[in-house]
C-alpha positions as a Python dict, from the first residue, in 0.01 Angstrom:
ca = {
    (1, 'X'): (0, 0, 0),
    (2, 'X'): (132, 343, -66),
    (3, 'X'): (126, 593, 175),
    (4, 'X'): (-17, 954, 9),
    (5, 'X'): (-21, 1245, 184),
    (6, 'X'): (-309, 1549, 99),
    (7, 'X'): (-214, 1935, 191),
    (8, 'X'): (-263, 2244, 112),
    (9, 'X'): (-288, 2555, 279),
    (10, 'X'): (-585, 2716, 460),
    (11, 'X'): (-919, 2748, 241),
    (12, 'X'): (-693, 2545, -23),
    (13, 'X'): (-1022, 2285, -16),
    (14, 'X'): (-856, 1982, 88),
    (15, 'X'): (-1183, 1824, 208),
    (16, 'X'): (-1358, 1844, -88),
    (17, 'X'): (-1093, 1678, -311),
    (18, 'X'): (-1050, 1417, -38),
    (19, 'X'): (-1444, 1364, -75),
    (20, 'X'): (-1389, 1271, -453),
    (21, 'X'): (-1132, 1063, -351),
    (22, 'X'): (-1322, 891, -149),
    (23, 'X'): (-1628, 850, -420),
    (24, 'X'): (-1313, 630, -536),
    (25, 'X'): (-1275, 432, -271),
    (26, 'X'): (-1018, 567, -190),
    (27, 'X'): (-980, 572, 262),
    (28, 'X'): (-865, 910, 398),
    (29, 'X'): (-740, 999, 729),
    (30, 'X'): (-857, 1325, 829),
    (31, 'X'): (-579, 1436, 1064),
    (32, 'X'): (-704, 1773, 1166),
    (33, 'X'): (-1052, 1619, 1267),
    (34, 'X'): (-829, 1326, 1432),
    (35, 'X'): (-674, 1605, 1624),
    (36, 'X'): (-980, 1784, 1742),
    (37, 'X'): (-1104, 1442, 1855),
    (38, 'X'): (-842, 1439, 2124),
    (39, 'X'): (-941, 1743, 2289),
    (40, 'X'): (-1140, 1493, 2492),
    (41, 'X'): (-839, 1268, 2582),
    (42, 'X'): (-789, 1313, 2966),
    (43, 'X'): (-381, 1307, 2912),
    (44, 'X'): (-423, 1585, 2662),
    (45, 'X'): (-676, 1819, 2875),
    (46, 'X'): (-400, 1781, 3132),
    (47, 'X'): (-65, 1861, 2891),
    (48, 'X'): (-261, 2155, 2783),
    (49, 'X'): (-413, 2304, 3095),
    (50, 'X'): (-28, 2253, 3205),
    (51, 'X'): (102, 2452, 2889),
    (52, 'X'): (-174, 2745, 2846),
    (53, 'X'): (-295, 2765, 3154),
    (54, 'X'): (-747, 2629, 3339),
    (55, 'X'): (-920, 2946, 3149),
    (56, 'X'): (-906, 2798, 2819),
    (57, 'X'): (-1120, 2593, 2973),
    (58, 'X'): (-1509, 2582, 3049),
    (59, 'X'): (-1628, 2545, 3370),
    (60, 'X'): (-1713, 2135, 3234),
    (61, 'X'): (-1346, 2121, 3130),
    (62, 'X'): (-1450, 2161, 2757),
    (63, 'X'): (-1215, 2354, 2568),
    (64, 'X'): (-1235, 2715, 2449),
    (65, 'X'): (-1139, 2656, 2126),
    (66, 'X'): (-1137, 2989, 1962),
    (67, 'X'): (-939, 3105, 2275),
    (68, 'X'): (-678, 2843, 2241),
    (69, 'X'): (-672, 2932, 1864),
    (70, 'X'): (-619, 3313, 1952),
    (71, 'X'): (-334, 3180, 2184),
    (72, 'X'): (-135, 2914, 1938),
    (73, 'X'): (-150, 3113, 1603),
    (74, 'X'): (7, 3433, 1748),
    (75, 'X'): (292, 3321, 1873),
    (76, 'X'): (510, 3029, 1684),
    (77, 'X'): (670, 2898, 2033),
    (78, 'X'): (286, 2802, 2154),
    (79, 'X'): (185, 2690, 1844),
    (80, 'X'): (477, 2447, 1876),
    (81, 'X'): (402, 2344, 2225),
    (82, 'X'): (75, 2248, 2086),
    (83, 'X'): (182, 2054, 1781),
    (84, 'X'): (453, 1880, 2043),
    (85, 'X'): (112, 1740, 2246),
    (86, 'X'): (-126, 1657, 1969),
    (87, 'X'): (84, 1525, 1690),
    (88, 'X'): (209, 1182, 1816),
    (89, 'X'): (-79, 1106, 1951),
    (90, 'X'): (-192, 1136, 1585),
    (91, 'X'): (38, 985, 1430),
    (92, 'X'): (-32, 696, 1642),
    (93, 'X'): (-325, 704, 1546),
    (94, 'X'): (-304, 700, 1166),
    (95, 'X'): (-41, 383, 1231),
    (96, 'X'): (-312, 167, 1386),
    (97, 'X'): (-588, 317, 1055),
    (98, 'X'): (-310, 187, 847),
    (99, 'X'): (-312, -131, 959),
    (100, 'X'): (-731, -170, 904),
    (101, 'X'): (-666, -28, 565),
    (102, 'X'): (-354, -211, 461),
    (103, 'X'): (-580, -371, 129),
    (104, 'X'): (-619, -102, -17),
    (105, 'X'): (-392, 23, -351),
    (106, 'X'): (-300, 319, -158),
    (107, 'X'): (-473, 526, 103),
    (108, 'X'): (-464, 960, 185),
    (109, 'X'): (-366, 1125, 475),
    (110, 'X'): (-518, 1462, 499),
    (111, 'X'): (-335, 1757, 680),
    (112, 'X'): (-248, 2113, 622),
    (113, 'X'): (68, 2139, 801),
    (114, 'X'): (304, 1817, 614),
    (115, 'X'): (577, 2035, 511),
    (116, 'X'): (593, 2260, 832),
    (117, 'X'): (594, 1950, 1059),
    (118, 'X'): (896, 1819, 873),
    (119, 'X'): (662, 1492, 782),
    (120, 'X'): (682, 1470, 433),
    (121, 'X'): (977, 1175, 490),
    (122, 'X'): (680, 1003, 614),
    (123, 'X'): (485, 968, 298),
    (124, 'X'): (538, 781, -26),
    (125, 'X'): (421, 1108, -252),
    (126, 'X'): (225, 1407, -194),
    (127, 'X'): (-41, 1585, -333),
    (128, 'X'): (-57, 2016, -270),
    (129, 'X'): (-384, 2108, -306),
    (130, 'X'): (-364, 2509, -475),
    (131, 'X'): (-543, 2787, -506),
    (132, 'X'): (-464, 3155, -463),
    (133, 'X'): (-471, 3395, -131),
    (134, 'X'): (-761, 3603, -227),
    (135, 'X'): (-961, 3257, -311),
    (136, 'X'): (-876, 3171, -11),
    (137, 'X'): (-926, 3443, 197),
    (138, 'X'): (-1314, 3489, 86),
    (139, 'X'): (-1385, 3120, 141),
    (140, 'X'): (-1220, 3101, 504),
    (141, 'X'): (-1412, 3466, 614),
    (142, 'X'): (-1736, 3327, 485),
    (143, 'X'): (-1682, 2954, 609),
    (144, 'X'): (-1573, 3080, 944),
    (145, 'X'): (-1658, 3379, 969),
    (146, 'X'): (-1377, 3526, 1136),
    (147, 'X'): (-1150, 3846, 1014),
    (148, 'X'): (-918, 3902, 782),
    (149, 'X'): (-656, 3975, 1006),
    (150, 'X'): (-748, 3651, 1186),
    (151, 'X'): (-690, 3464, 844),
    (152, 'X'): (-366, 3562, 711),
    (153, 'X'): (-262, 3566, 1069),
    (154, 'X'): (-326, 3198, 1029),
    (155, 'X'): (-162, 3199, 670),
    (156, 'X'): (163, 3293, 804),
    (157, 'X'): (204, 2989, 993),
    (158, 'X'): (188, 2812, 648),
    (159, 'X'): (469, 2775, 402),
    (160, 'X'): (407, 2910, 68),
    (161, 'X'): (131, 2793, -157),
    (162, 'X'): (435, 2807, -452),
    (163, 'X'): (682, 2636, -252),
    (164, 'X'): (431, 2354, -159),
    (165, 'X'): (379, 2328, -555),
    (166, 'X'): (757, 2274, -616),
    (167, 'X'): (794, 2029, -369),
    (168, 'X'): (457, 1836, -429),
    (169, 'X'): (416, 1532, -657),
    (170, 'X'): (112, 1593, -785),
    (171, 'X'): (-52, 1953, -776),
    (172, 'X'): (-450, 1988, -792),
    (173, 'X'): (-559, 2345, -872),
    (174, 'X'): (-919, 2441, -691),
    (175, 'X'): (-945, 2786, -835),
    (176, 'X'): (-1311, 2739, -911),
    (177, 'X'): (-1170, 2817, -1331),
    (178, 'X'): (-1016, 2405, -1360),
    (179, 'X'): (-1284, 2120, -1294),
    (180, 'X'): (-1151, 1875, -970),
    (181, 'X'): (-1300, 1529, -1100),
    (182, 'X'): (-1025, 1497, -1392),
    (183, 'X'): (-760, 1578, -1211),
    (184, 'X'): (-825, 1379, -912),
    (185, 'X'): (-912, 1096, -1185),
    (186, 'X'): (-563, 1127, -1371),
    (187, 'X'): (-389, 1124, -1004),
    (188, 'X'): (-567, 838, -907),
    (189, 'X'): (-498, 616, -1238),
    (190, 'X'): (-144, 709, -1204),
    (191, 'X'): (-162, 550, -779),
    (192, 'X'): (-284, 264, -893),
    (193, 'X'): (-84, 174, -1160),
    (194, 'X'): (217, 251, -930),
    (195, 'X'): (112, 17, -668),
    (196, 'X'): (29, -244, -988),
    (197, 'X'): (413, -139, -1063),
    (198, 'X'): (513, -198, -743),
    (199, 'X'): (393, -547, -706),
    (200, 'X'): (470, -739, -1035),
}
């Protein structure tokens, strides 16, 4: 099984190329949503209360999640901190989903930060989903609803959409101008026959 990994940057609209992807059969890990998930893990309520400090939390010990947001994306060092309790308990987590999907020709892993995490050694290829800042932008405010200062604030933590192109096997453009199904088609054809490669 090959192991793919999906990015692109902020409002890039990973999860609706993963969704055709999936129309293909295709099984996706969702790291981001993984993540989220273990805000309800006892060992990481207690790393992060340690880190940030008991008012990010609700008086029901559910986390304030815009707060924490506020607090991680303005300053790298937290942002790190955070990434340092979440991501191996994530990672660990997409080992064990590789093992249930192990059939399969190849399978996705979805996440925005692959590059900026250094895990791109992880992966057998990946796939940069692109589209421009302004594009962006307009579909973060009106998914979110949160400012534009708030956005590109977010956008800085990213690498480059142009760098992510260069270093990207595959590029899928999601400008709203170049239709998604035929190039997630021509990507997937080209997996396949790779893994076919790969075991004659």
């Amino acid at each position: 099984m090959l192991k793919i990994a999906i990015t692109g940057n902020i409002g890039s609209g990973k999860t609706t190329v993963c969704k055709i992807f999936e129309s293909l059969r295709v099984p996706v890990f969702y790291a981001d949503l993984e993540a989220k998930k273990l805000y309800d893990n006892p060992d990481i309520i207690s790393a992060v209360e340690k880190a940030f400090g008991s008012d990010i939390f609700d008086n029901n010990k559910h986390l304030k999640r815009e707060k924490l947001a506020a607090i991680i994306f303005r300053d790298k060092k937290n942002l790190k901190i955070m990434n340092d309790i979440i991501h191996p308990k994530v990672i660990e987590k997409y080992q064990m989903w590789l093992m249930q999907n192990r059939q399969y020709p190849y399978t996705l892993h979805e996440a925005a930060v692959i590059y900026e995490n250094g895990l791109e050694k992880q992966f057998d290829m990946i796939i940069n989903v692109s589209a421009s800042e302004s594009i962006r932008l307009s579909r973060v405010k009106n998914r979110d609803g949160i400012s534009d200062k708030e956005i590109r604030n977010r956008m800085q933590r990213q690498w480059a959409d142009e760098i992510k192109n260069k270093l990207a096997n595959f590029v899928i453009v999601n400008d709203g101008n170049h239709f998604l199904i035929p190039q997630v088609m021509k990507i997937h054809k080209k997996l396949t026959h790779k893994r076919q490669e790969h075991e004659s």
